[in-house]
N, C-alpha and C positions, 0 to 999 in steps of 0.2 A: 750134654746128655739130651738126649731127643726123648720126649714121652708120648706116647700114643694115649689120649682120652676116648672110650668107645660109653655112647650114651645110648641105649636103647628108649625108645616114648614110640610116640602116635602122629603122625601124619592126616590132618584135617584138610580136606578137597572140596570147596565151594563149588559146585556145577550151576549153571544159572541156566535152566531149560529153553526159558522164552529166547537167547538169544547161542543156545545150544553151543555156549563155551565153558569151561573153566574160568574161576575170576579172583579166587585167590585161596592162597595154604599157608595151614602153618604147623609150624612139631612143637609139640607138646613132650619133655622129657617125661622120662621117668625118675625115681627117687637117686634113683642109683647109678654111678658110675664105674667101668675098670678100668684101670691105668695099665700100659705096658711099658717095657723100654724093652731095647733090645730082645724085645721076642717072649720075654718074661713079664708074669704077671708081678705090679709093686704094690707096695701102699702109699697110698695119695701123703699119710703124714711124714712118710719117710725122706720127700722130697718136695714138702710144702716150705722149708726154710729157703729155699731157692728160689722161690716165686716173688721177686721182689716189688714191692707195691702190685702185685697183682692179688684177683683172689683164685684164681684157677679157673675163672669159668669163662668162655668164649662166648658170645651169642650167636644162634641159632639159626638166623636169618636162612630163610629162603627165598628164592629167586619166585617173583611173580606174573602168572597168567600178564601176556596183552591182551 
């Protein structure tokens, strides 16, 4: 079974003027997630017994500013 996790939050953008780049981000979720699977919306506890030694959550990571 494939699950699709969609997290909506905030994307935080560092601009550094003096040297007129970007320099680094990060997201910030929000409280709440929706689960899909095939196309349909699930409930996270209906297929939390699956997730084994994990806790469902992935980090977040972004790719940063050179």
């Amino acid at each position: 079974m494939l699950i699709e996790k969609i997290t909506t939050g905030t994307v935080v953008q560092v601009f550094d003027t003096d040297a007129q780049k970007f320099v680094s981000q990060r997201f910030t979720p929000d409280e709440a997630s929706t689960y899909f699977s095939d196309g349909f919306e699930i409930n996270f506890s209906d297929f939390e017994d699956r997730l084994i030694g994990n806790t469902g959550v992935y980090p977040f990571d972004m790719v940063q500013p050179e």
